[in-house]
C-alpha positions, -999 to +999 in steps of 0.1 A: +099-084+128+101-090+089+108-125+098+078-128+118+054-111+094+068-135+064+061-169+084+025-153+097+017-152+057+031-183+051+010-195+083-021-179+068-017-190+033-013-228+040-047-228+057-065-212+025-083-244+006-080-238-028-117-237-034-118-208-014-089-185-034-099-163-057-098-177-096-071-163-118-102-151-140-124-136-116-137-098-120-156-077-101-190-070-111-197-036-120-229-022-117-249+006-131-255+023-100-239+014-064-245+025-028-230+015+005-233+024+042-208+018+065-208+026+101-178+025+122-195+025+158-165+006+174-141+034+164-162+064+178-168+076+143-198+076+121-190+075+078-215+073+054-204+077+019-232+069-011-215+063-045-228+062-080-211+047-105-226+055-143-204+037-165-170+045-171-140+029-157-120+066-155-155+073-129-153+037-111-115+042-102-125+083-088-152+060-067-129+037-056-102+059-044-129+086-023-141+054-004-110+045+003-100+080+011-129+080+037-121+046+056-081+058+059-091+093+071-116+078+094-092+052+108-064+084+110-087+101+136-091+073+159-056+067+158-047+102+161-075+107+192-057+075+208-025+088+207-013+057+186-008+072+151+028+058+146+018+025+159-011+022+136+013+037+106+035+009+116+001-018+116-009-005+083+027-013+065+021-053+082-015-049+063+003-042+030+024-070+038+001-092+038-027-090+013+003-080-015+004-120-015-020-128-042-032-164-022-041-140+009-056-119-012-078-132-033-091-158+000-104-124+012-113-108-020-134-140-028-173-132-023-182-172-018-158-173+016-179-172+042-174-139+065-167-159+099-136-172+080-122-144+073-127-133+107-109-164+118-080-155+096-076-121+105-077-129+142-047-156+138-027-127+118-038-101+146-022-124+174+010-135+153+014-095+143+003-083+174-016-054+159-037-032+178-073-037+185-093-010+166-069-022+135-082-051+140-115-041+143-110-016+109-102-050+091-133-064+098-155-032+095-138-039+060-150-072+055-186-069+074-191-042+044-178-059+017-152-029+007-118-055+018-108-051-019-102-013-013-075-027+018-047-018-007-058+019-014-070+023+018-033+016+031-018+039-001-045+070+016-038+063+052+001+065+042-007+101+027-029+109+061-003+100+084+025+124+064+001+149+062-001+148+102+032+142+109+052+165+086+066+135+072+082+132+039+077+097+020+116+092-001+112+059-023+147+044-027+150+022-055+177+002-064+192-033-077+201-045-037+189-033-010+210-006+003+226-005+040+212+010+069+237+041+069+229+046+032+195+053+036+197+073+062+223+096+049+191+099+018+170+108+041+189+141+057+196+151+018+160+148+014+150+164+044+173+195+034+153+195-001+122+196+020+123+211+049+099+184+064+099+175+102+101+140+092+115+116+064+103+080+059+129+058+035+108+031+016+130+009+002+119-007-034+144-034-054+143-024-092+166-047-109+159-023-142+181+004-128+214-020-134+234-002-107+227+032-082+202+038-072+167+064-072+151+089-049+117+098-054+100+120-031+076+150-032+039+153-036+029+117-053+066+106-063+066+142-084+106+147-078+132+126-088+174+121-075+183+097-104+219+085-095+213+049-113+233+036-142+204+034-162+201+069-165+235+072-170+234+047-201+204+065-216+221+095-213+253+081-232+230+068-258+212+102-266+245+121-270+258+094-297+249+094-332+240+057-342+227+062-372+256+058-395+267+030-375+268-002-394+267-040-372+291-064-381+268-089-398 
């Protein structure tokens, strides 16, 4: 399946022209005061969120994140009235997959690409993907309203939904190589025993900084840590020693 995801961007990004990626130095305007509507008839569900934005980037990342809370707890009752909340969980981690490459990105992010064309795209990625149709749908609710640059967050909230729902516990493993199958799933019972939770997810992260071993971060937004990498164990070293009476050989 990760094969198939990786040759679907690869598909998608060699039919992005270059005039139509987003430029290195483009920013998003910011206005003094911003509202949007956006109605999600195709999902059975109606949102309307008005946002004001008065300056202040601290106030224009709150705005950002409660519209993005919106669309992912909007898109967490259809799936959960369909009966298809794991399979939309799993169509949401393809999502992330896909616009964290900067070229696919920034070809949807771009305000000059005309809307059908990003239709177009999204379609090939829905076939080669095979997501479901009201995630496919979602997508382009996204782009019709011209909130796709929120896809990220939206995927980061939906994530927190679906745990919330499920009893699920999100572990983030990070290490230098990825870590075998067994591994992670013996990290997940420990963690499960810490927690309690019906449910652990293992999301594996590659963090050549931690030298050797590996991390466990888990909790209520990453709050507890299992650090069992050498880096810790070489900061600790460091703290216990005394260097400073400790001359270099010039």
């Amino acid at each position: 399946m990760a094969s198939a995801l990786q040759n679907a961007t690869v598909s998608l990004q060699s039919k992005i022209p270059p005039s139509a990626r987003l430029p290195t130095n483009f920013t998003s305007p910011k206005p003094l005061s911003l509202s949007f509507s956006a109605t999600l008839p195709s999902l059975n569900l109606s949102t309307t969120t008005t946002l004001r934005l008065r300056g202040g980037s601290a106030l224009g990342t709150k705005m950002s994140a409660t519209a993005a809370g919106s669309y992912a707890a909007a898109l967490a009752d259809v799936a959960k009235s369909n009966n298809t909340l794991d399979a939309t969980s799993s169509d949401m981690g393809k999502v992330e997959k896909l616009f964290s490459d900067t070229a696919v990105y920034g070809f949807f992010a771009n305000p000059t690409v005309d809307t059908e064309k990003k239709r177009q795209m999204v379609d090939e990625f829905a076939k080669s993907s095979s997501l479901q149709p009201h995630t496919v749908n979602f997508i382009n609710i996204l782009i019709d309203a011209k909130r796709i640059d929120l896809v990220k967050d939206i995927v980061k909230e939906f994530e927190m939904v679906y745990n919330r729902l499920t009893d699920t516990e999100l572990a983030v493993v990070s290490s230098v190589v990825p870590l075998e199958s067994q591994h992670l799933a013996q990290i997940a019972k420990q963690v499960q025993k810490l927690t309690g939770a019906k449910n652990v997810r293992v999301k594996p992260v590659i963090d050549p900084s931690l030298v050797a071993g590996f991390t466990v971060r888990y909790g209520n937004s990453g709050s507890k840590l299992i650090d069992m990498s050498v880096k810790k164990q070489l900061e600790e070293i460091a703290a216990q020693l005394d260097l400073s009476d400790i001359e270099l050989a010039a």
